[in-house]
C-alpha positions as CSV (number, residue, x, y, z in Angstrom):
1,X,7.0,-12.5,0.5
2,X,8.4,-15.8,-0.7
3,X,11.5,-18.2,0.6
4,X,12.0,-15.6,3.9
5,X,15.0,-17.1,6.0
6,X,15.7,-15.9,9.4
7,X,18.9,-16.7,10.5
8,X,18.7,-15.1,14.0
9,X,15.3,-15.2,16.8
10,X,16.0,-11.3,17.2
11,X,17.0,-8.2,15.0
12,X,16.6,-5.8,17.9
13,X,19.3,-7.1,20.3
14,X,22.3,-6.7,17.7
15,X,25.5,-4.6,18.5
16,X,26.0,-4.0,15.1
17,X,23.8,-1.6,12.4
18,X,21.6,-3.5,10.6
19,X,22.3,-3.2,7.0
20,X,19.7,-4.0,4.1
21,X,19.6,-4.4,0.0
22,X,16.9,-5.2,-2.2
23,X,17.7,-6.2,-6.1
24,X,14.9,-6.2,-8.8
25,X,14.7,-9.6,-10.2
26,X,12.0,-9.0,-12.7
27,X,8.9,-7.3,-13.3
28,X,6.3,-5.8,-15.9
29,X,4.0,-2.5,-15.8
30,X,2.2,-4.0,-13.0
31,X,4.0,-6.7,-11.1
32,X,8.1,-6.0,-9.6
33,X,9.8,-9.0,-8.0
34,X,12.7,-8.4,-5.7
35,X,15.4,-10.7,-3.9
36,X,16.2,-8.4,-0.4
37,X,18.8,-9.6,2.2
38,X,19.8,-7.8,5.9
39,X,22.9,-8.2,7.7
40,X,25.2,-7.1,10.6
41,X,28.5,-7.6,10.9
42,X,28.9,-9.6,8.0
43,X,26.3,-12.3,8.9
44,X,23.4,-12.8,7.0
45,X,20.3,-12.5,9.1
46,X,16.9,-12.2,7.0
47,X,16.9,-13.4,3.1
48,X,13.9,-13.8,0.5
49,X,12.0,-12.2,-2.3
50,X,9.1,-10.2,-2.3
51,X,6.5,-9.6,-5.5
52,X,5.7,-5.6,-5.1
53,X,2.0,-4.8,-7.5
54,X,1.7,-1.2,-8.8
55,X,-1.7,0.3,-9.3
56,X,-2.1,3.4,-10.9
57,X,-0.2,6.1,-10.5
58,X,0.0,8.8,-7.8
59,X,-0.8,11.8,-10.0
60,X,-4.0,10.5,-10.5
């Protein structure tokens, strides 16, 4: 996790339904960088990236 802004103290006090998306940025066979945001009600609340690594596969 890299650049995470929260924007609220809580997420489990909100009225609204929480909402989240997550966009690939880059990657290679072994390392997948995404940008990911949540939001309610049309207010940001959490922002930032997050670097996924893959090992191996799961048929193996």
């Amino acid at each position: 996790m890299r650049n995470v802004a929260l924007h609220v103290i809580r997420l489990d006090d909100l009225d609204a339904d929480l909402v989240a998306a997550a966009e690939r940025v880059t990657g290679d066979g072994s390392t997948v960088m995404y940008e990911f945001s949540v939001w309610s009600a049309q207010q940001t609340l959490l922002s930032g990236r997050a670097s996924i690594v893959v090992t191996g596969s799961p048929h193996e």
